[in-house]
N, C-alpha and C positions, 0 to 999 in steps of 0.2 A: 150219868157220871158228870152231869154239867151240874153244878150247886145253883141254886133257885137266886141265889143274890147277884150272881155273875150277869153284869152286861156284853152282850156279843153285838155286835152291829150289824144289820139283815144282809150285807153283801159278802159277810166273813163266810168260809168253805169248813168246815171242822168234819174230820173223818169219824165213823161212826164211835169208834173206840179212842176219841180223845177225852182225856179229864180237865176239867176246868174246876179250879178248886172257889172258895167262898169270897166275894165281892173283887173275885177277878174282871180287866175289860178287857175284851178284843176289840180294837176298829176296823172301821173299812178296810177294804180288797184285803183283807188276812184270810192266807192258807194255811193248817195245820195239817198233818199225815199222821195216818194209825200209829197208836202206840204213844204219841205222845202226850204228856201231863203238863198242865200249865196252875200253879198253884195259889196259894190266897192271899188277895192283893197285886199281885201279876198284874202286866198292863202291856200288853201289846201293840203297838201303834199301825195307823194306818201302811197301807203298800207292805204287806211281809208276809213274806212265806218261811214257813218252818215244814222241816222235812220230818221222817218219822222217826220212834223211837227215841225224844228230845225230853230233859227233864227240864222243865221252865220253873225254879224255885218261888218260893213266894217273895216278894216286895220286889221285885224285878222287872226294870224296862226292856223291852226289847223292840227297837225298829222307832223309838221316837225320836223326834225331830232334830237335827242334827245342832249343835251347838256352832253354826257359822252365820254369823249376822249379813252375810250375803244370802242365805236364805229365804225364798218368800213363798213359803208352801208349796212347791211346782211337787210333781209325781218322782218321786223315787224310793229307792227299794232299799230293804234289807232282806236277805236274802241268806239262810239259812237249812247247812244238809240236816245229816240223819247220825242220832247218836251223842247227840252234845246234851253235856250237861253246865246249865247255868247258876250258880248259886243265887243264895238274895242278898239282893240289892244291886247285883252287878249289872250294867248300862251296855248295849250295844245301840248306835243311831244311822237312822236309814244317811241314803247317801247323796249329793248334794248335784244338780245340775254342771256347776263347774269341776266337778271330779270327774267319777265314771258312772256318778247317776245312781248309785248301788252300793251298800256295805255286802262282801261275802261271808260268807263263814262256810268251811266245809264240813267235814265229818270227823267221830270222836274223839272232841277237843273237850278243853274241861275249861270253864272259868268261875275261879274262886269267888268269895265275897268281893265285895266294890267293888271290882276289878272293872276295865271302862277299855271299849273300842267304839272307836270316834268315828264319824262321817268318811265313807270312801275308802276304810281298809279290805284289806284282804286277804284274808286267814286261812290259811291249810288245812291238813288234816293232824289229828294225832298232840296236839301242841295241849302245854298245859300254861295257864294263867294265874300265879298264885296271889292270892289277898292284892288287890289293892295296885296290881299293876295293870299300867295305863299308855294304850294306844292312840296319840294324837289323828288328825287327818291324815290318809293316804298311806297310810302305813301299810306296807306287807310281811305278813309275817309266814315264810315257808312250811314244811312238812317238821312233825314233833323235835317240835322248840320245845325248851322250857325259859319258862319269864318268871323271874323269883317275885317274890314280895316288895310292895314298892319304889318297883321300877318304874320311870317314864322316858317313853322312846318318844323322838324328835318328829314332826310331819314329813314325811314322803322318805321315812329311812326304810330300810329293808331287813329283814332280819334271815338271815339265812338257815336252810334244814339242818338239822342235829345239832346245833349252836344252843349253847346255855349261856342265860343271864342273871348273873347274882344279884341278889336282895340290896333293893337300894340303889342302883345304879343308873345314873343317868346317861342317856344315848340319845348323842345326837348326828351319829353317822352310820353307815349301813356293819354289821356285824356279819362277818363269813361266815361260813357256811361250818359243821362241824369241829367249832372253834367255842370255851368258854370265854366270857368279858365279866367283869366285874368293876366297880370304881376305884379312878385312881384321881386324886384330886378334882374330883366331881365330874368324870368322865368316863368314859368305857373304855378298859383297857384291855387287849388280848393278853390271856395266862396263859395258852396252849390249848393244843386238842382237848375236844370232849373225851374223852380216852374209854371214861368209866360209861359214857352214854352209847360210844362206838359198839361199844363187847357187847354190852346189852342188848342192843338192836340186831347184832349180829354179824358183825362186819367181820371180815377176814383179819387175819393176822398178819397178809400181805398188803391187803387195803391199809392198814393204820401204818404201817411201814412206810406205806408210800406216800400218807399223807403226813405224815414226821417228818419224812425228806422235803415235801415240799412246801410246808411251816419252817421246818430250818433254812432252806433256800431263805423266804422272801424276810423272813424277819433275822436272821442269824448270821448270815453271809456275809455283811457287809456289802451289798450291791444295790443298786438301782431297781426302781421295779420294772421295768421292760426288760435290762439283764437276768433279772430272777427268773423273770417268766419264762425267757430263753432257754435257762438253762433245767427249769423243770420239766418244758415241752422235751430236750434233749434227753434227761436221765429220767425219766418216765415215759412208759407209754402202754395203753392199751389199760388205763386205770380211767374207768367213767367216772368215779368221784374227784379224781385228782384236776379231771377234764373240767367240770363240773365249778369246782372249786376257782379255777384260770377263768371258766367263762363270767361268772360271777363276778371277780375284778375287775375285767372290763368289760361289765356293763354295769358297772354303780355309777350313780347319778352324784349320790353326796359325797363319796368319796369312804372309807372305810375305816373301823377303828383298828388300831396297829397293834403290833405285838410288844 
């Protein structure tokens, strides 16, 4: 199942039942796990591991050199679960000494054509990537996100779980957590709960209650954010997402885009 024009490098690991499709390369220290396909023109770069069950489309990087001109070849990783599918041409690049040494990726996430995660992110599970959207350095992007069609997110922003980002939109501060954004004079602005992404997932009908209450709290109120938060710790309790949500604000670095 390996095509006779494919270069693999003698120190790459490939599980007995992976495909490697026609004038694919793997380099050095690369792991691949059962079940996964890596296709024609593919080019895997040194330091990366991919887990099993991964479709690696053709004309696709993955794990090459990071685009930071502080870089000078030192050992690090990309680092890759089980269940992702890559399309062609889309870019993930290992990760950089003055990061965390390591690009993650976890498990069944999707990224569409061009689509690009840069040096030292770190991606969850379940998130989808559509055409052409683009994660700068240090970026984390939580548990099923959706990132519309070219988007570009800011270096070291955070993207918070069940949060949706419209087509187009540029971010360059962190995005709560079960919240859509979209642009508003070339910025990310909060339109409300993911509502339509909530149901789907599953969520209670008391859960989105009580994250309504405390989206109208911090942006509707008229109050201060340390007031807001006050008063959502008071009229809620015993809601791990609403907890969740409060923990999330304070601990953002870059500060958060608003409602």
């Amino acid at each position: 199942m390996i095509h006779p024009t494919a270069i693999i490098d003698s120190t790459a690991h490939l599980a007995k039942d992976v495909e490697v499709g026609p004038y694919a390369i793997i380099g050095k220290h690369v792991s691949i796990g059962k079940g996964t396909t890596i296709g024609a023109h593919a080019v895997i770069g040194d330091w990366t591991e991919i887990g099993e069950n991964n479709q690696i489309f053709h004309q696709t990087s993955v794990g090459a050199p990071p685009q930071d001109l502080k870089y000078r070849g030192e050992e690090c990783w990309t680092r890759i679960g089980n269940n992702n599918m890559v399309r062609e041409f889309a870019t993930i690049h290992r990760g950089t000494v003055s990061g965390h040494s390591e690009t993650v990726i976890g498990n069944n996430n999707l990224f569409m054509a061009y689509s690009h995660v840069a040096h030292d992110c770190i991606v969850g599970n379940g998130n989808v990537f559509a055409n052409v959207a683009t994660l700068a350095g240090h970026v984390t992007v939580e548990d099923n996100v959706i990132i519309g069609g070219l988007v570009a997110i800011h270096q070291f922003s955070r993207i918070g779980a069940y949060s949706m980002i419209g087509g187009g939109t540029m971010v360059s501060l962190d995005i709560l957590p079960y919240t859509i954004a979209t642009s508003s004079k070339r910025e990310a602005r909060l339109r409300g709960l993911n509502l339509i992404g909530l149901k789907r997932r599953g969520f209670s009908d008391e859960t989105i209650a009580n994250l309504k209450t405390a989206y109208k709290t911090l942006f509707m109120a008229d109050l201060k954010l340390p007031d807001a938060i006050e008063r959502i710790k008071i009229a809620i309790t015993g809601c791990p997402e609403v907890d969740y949500l409060l923990a999330f604000i304070n601990s953002t670095q870059r500060g958060f885009a608003r409602g």
